[in-house]
N, C-alpha and C positions, 0 to 999 in steps of 0.2 A: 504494500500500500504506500502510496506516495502522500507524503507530508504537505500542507499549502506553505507556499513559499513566501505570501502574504502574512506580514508579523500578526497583525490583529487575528488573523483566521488563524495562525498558530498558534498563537495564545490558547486560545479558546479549543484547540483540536486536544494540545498538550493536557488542558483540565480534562476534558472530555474523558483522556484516556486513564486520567490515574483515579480519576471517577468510575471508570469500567473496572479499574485493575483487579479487584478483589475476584469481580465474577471470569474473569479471565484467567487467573491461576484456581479458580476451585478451588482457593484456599487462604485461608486471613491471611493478609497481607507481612502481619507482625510474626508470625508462627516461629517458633524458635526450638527443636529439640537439641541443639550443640552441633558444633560442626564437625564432627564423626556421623551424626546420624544422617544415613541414604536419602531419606526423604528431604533433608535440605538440599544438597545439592541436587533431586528431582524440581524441590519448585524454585531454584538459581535459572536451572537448564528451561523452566517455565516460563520465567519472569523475562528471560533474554528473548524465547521466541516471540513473546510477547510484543516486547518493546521493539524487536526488528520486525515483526510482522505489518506493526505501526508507523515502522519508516523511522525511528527514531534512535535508531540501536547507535548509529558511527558520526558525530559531526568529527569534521575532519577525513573522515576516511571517499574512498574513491565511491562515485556514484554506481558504476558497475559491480562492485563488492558488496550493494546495500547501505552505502552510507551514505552523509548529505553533503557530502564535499567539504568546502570551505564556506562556512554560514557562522559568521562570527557570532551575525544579528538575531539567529534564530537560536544559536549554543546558547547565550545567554537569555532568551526568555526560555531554553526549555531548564535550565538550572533556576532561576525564579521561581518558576509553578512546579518543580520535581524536588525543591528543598521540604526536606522533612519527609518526604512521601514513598521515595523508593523505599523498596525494601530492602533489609539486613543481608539477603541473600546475595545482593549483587557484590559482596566484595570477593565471592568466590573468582567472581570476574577479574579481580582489582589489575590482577601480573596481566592477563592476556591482552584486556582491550586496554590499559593506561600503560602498558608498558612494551612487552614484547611484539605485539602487531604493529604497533608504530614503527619498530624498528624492520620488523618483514616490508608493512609498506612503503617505508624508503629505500630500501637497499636492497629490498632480493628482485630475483629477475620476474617477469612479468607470470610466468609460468607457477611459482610460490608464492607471487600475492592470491591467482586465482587459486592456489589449494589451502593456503590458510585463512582468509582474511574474512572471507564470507562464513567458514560456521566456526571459526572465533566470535565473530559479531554477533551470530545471532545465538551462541552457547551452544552448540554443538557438541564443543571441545575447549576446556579448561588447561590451561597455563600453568605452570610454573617457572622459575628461575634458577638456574644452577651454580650460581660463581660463587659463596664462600668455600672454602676449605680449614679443613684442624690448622693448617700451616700457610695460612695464603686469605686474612680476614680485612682488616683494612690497607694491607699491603696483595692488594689482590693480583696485581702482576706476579707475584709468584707461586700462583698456580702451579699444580703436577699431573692435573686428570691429564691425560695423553690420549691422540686420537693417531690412529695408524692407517693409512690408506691399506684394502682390503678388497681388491677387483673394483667390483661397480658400491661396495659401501668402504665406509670407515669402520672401525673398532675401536672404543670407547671404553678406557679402562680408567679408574680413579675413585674418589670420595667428595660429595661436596655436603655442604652440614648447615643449619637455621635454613632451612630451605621452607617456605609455605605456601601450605596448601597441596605439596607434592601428594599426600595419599589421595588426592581429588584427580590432578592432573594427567591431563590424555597426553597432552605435549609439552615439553621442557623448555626451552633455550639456553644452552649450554655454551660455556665457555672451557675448551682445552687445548693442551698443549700439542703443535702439528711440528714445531722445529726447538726440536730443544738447543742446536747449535745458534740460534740465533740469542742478542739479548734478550731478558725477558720480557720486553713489551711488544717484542715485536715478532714471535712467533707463536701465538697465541691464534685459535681461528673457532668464532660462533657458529653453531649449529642449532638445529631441531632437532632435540633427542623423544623419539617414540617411547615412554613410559611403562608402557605393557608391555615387557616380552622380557623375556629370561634373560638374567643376568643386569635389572633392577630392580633392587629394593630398598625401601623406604623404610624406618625406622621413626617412631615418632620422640619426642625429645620433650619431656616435663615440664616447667617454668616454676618458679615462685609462686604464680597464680596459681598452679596447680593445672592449670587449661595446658595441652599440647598443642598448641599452636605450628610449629615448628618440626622440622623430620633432620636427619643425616639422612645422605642417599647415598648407595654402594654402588657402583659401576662396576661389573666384571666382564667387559667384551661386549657388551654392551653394541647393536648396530645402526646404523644411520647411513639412508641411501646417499650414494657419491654427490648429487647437484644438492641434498638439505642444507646447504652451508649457506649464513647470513653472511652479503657482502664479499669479500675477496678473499681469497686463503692466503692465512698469515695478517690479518688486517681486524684479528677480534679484538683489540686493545680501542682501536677505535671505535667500531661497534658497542663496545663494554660501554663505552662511556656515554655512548650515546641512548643507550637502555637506561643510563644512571639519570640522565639528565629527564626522561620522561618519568623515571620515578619518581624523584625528587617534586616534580611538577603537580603528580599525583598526589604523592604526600601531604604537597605543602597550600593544595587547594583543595582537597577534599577536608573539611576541614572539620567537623562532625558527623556520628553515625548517620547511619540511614533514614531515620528514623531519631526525632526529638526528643520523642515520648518513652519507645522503646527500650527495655534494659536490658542488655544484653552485655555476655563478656567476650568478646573478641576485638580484634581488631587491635589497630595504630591510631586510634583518633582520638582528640580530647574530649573530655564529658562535655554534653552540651549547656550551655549559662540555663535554660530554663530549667532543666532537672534540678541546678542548684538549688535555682531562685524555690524551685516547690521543695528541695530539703533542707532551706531555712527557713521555710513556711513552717513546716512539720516538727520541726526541733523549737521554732518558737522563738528564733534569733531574726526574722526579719525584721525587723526594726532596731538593730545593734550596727551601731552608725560603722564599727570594723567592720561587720560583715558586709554591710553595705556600699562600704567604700571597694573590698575586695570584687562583688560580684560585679561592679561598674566598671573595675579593668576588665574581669574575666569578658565582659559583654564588650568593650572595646578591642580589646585584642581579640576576638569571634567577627568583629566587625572588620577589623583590618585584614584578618585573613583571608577574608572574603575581599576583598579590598586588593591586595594583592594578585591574588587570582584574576581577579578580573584586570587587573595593568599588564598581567604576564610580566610580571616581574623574574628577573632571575628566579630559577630553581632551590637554588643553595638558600633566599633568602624566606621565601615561602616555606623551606622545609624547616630552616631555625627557630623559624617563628609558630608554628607548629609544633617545635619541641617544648618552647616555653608558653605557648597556652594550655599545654598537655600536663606540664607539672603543675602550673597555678591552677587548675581547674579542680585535679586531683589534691590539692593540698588545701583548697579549700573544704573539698568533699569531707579531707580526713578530721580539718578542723571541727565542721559541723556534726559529724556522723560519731566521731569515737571519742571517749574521754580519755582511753588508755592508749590509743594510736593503732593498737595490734592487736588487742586483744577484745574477740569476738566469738560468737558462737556460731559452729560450722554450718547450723539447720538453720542460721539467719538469713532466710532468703534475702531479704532487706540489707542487712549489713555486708555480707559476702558482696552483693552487686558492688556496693561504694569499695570496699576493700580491693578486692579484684582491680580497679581501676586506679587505687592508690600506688597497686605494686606495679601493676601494666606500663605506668606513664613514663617510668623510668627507663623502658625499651625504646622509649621512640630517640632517644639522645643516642640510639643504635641502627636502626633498620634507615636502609638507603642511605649509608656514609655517616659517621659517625659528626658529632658539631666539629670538632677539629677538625675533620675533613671538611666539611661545611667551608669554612673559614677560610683555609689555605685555599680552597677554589676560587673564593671570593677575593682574598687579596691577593691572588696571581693572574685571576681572567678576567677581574673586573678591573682592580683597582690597579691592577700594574705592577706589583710589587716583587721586587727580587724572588725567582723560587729557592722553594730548600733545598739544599747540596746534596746531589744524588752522586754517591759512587761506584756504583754496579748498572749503569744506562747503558754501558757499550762492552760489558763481560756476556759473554755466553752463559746461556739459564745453565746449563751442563757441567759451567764450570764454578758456579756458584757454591759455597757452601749454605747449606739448608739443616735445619730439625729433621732428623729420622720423622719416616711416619709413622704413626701409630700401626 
């Protein structure tokens, strides 16, 4: 179905459909059993055909693929009337359609946009991302996963680890190593690693929260046909960064859950200002001129984030700012919610929600480049400033000395 390309009829098409949406997935919009459970990512895989059925799945992406092109004017009314409303489900999507597909539809050849781009968009097939490693985290140039040419595929041996969402994922985008004689940034080459097939497993990985968010992934010969490479062979360092930089973009303008109202524990996003504002209601502190001065930043820096996003500001700067509305929101929560900080009762539905998110917040000063990284990006590509002194840019990865692996 084709979108009207007139803003006022899109306005009104966009309401229309999140007013449909409920009876269109046959299922409450908010439904939440954790994300292990099958039936979430059933009504994810729901939710997308939905919204590409709609015509509304890709602004940005090519018209042929199902998406709406370049419509600045209409991304932004359809983010106006879709704030608060989507569902929790869609961040199953977050790696494919905010990060990896962007990078397939720049750079691969015509032939790999037409196989992935279209039931990416419309959730088909679920994402994930492959580039940490035990020995290679924010020095990620020095990778080890190794790809071996193999007739008409590659061979995929290695380990990559905080990986999310992999137990969901049909399709990876993977970053290994194709020339170890070369330095390490520059024999490095992205692929599409097929998920299902012997010789990947997935491992999932605990947190503080408690929630497994997160996998290690084991590669053992693992296969990938000859032309799935994103971009040029030996040219993934470039690539890398340009997957970084849409994430980041991601990060740092999505900037609360799915849903306002919603309580849910996943995700990288800060708590939203009005859950506050109704858990100062409930605790009996709205009217304590502290907590009032607090939630008026929290709602300013909510504002600016959005704010951001919409100037397309650097990435780096959206994602920083994202980190610290994500602690101030959680530290308010903690203020309001606990007298003893930690200490809570496990069957407290109520209190676990806020907790959950006190410990969560601390991970975003991690996922998509840590703030130091943040920073040196920013004062090396923005602001110009001398970079740090690298001494292994023009040694062979081979001849590197490295940590044994595990």
């Amino acid at each position: 179905m084709n979108a009207p390309a007139d803003p006022v009829a899109f306005r009104a098409y966009v309401r229309r459909f999140f007013d449909d949406l409920p009876s269109l997935l046959d299922e409450p919009v908010g439904a939440s059993d954790g994300d292990d459970d099958p039936r979430q990512v059933t009504r994810a895989r729901a939710w997308r055909a939905a919204l590409y059925d709609a015509g509304l799945a890709g602004f940005g992406y090519p018209v042929e693929a199902g998406g709406l092109g370049d419509q600045p004017e209409l991304h932004r009314i359809y983010q106006e009337e879709s704030r608060g409303r989507v569902p929790s489900v869609e961040a199953v999507f977050g790696i494919g359609i905010g990060m990896a597909l962007p990078v397939v539809r720049d750079h691969c050849a015509p032939a790999l946009q037409q196989r992935f781009l279209r039931p990416g968009l419309r959730g088909d097939e679920i994402w994930c991302q492959l580039y940490s490693e035990p020995n290679a985290g924010s020095d990620l140039a020095s990778l080890a996963t190794r790809a071996e040419r193999d007739g008409d595929e590659w061979v995929i041996t290695g380990q990559k680890v905080w990986t999310s969402g992999a137990q969901h994922a049909d399709l990876a985008i993977l970053l290994a190593r194709t020339d170890p004689s070369m330095p390490k940034h520059r024999g490095i080459t992205m692929f599409v690693l097929p998920m299902g097939q012997p010789g990947v497993t997935v491992r999932p990985l605990r947190q503080m929260t408690g929630v497994a968010e997160f996998n290690e992934v084991f590669i053992d010969e693992a296969r990938v046909p000859v032309d799935w490479v994103v971009g040029d062979l030996h040219d993934g360092w470039r690539m890398g960064t340009a997957l970084l930089a849409h994430e980041r973009v991601a990060t740092g303008t999505n900037s609360v859950m799915g849903s306002r109202d919603e309580q849910r524990k996943t995700g990288r996003n800060p708590l939203p200002v009005p859950q506050l504002v109704r858990l100062a209601q409930r605790v009996g502190r709205q009217d304590d001129p502290v907590v009032r001065q607090q939630l008026a930043l929290a709602y300013s820096g909510e504002r600016i984030m959005r704010w951001l996003g919409e100037r397309r500001a650097h990435p780096s700067i959206g994602k920083l700012w994202r980190t610290r509305q994500g602690r101030l929101a959680a530290d308010i929560a903690a203020s309001l919610q606990f007298p003893g900080a930690v200490g809570w009762e496990a069957d407290d539905v109520e209190a676990d929600y806020w907790q959950y998110h006190v410990l969560n917040c601390r991970g975003m000063s991690l996922g998509g480049g840590t703030d130091e990284i943040q920073r040196n990006t920013l004062g090396e590509r923005v602001l110009g400033l001398a970079k740090e002194p690298v001494l292994d840019a023009d040694v062979a990865f081979s001849d590197l000395l490295r940590n044994p692996s595990r």
